[in-house]
BALO-713247 format. One line per field, with one value per residue (C-alpha): residue number from 1; residue in three letters; x, y, z. Coordinates in Angstrom, 3 decimals, padded with zeros to 6 digits, m for minus. Layout:
! BALO-713247
n: (NUM; ...);
res: (Ala; ...);
u: (X; ...);
v: (Y; ...);
w: (Z; ...);
END
This chain:
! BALO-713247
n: (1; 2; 3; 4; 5; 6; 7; 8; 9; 10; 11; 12; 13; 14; 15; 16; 17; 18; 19; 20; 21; 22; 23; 24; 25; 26; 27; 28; 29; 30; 31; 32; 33; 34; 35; 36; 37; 38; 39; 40; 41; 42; 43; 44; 45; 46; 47; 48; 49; 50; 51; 52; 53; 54; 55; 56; 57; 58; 59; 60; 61; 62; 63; 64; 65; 66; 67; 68; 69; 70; 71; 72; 73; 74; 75; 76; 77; 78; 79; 80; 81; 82; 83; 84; 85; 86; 87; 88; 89; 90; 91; 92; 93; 94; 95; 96; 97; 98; 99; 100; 101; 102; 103; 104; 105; 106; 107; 108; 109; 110; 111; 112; 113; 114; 115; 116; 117; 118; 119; 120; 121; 122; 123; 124; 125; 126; 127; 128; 129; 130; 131; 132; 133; 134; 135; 136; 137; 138; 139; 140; 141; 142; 143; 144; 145; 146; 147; 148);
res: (Unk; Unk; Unk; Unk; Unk; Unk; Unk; Unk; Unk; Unk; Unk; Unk; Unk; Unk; Unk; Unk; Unk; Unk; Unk; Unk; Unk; Unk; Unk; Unk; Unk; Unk; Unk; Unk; Unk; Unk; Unk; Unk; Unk; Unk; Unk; Unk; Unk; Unk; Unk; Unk; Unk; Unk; Unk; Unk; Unk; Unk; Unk; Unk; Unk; Unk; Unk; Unk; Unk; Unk; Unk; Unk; Unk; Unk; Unk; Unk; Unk; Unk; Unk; Unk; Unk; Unk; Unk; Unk; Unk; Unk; Unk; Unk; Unk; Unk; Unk; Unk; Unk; Unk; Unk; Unk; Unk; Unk; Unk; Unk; Unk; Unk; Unk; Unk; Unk; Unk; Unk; Unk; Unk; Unk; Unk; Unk; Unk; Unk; Unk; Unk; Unk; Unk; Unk; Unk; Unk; Unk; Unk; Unk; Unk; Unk; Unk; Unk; Unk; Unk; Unk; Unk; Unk; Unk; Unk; Unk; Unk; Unk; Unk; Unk; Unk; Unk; Unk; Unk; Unk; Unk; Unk; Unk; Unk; Unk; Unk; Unk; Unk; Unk; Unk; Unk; Unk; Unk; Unk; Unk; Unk; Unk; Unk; Unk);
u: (054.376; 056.056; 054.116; 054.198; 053.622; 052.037; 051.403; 048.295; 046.600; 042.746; 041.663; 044.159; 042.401; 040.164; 036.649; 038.018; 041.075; 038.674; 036.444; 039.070; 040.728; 037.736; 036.782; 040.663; 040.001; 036.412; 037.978; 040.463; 039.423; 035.694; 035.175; 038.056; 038.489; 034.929; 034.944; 032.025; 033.441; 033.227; 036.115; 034.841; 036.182; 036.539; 040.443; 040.894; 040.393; 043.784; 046.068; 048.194; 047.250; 049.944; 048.744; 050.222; 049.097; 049.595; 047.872; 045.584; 044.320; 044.853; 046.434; 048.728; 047.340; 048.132; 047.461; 050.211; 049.527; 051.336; 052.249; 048.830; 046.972; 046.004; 049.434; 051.126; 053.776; 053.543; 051.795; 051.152; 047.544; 045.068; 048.006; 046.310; 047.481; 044.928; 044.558; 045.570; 048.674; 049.981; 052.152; 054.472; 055.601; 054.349; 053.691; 057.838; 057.196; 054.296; 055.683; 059.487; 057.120; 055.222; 058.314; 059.406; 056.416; 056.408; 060.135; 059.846; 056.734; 056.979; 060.776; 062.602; 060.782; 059.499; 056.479; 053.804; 051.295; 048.746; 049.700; 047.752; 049.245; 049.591; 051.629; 054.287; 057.618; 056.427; 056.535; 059.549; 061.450; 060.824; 062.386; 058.960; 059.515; 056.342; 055.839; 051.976; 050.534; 048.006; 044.410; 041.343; 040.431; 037.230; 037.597; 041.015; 043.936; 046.458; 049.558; 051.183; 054.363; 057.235; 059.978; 062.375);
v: (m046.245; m045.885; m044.462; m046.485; m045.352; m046.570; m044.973; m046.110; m045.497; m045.136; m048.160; m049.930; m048.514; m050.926; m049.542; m048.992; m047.151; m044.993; m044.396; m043.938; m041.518; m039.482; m039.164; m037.866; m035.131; m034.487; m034.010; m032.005; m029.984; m029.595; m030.090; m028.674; m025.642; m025.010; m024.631; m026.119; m027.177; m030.021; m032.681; m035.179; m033.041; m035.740; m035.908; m038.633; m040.876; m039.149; m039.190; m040.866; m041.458; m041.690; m043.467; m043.381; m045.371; m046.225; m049.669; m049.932; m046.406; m044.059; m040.493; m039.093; m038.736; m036.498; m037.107; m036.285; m035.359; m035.586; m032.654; m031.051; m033.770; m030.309; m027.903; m027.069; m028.965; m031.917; m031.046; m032.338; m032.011; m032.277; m032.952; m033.910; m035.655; m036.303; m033.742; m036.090; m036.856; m033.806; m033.860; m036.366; m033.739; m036.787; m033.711; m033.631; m037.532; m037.271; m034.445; m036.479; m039.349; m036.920; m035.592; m039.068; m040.404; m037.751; m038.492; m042.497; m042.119; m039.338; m038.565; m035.497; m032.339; m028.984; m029.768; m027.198; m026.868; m024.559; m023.799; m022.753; m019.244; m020.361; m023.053; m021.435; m021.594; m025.570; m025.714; m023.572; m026.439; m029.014; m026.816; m024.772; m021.300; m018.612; m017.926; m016.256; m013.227; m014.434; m015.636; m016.817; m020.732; m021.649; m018.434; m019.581; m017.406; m019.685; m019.291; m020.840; m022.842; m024.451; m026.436; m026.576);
w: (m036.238; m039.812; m042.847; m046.166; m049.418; m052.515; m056.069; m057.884; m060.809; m060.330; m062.135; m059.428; m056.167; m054.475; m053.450; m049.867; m050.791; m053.097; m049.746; m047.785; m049.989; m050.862; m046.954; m046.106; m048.415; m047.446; m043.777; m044.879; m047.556; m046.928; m043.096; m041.589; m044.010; m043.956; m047.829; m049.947; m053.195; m055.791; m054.727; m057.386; m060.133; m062.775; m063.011; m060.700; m063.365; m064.994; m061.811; m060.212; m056.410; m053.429; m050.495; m047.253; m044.660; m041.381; m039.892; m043.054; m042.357; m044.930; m043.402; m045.996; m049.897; m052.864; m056.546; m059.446; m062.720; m066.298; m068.083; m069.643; m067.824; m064.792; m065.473; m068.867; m066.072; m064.105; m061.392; m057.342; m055.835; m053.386; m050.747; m047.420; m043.834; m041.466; m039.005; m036.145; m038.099; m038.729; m035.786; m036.906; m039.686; m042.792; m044.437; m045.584; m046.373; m048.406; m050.575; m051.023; m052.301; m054.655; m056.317; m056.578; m057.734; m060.369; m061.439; m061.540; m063.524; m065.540; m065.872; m063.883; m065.115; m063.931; m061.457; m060.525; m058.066; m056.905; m052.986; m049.990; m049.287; m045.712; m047.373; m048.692; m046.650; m046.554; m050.014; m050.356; m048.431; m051.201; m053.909; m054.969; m055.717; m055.711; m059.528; m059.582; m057.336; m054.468; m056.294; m054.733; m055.089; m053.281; m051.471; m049.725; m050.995; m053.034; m055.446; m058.192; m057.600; m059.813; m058.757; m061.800);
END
């Protein structure tokens, strides 16, 4: 089973990857985190979307972001992998395709993103260093983080 990646921009994304891409982060972010928030925030029509997929199933996402576009920095968001994934540690993958998704498309520069607390040592491994104190986002404790 081998992940592949691919970088769209939103007018690319065929219905189905849309709907497939909207339902990954409605498992993730609403469902399984119990959190009731507004997903359809109206900046997907600014980002960048990475894909990865595995037998035309989409299980890894994140979207990336130009400087001012979410961050004064480039920034990496809404980084999911399907729960039943999650053991195959795509997590690492997905965020090495981020930063290079960031860099081929938007040059090498400071990137920032706004972590799960429980998040941060993964984070940490990419090059992300904590840069805010602990602040609530949809009642789920979160911090700033830049990787220079």
């Amino acid at each position: 089973m081998k992940l592949n990646f691919k970088i769209k921009r939103f007018n690319e994304l065929s219905v189905t990857e849309l709907y497939k891409l909207l339902r990954l982060r409605s498992e993730v972010f609403v469902v399984e985190q119990n959190c009731v928030y507004q997903d359809v925030d109206g900046k997907d029509e600014k980002a960048l979307h990475v894909l990865g997929e595995v037998e035309g199933k989409i299980v890894a996402y994140s979207r990336l972001f130009k400087a001012t576009d979410y961050f004064k920095n480039a920034s990496i968001g809404r980084v999911a992998i399907a729960k039943s994934f999650r053991a195959n540690k795509w997590g690492h993958e997905l965020m090495k395709a981020s930063i290079a998704g960031i860099e081929a498309h938007f040059g090498v520069q400071p990137v920032t993103i706004s972590a799960q607390l429980y998040l941060k040592n993964f984070y940490e491994q990419h090059g992300f260093q904590q840069v805010s104190e602990t602040y609530l986002e949809d009642d789920i404790p979160h911090i700033e983080m830049l990787k220079s």
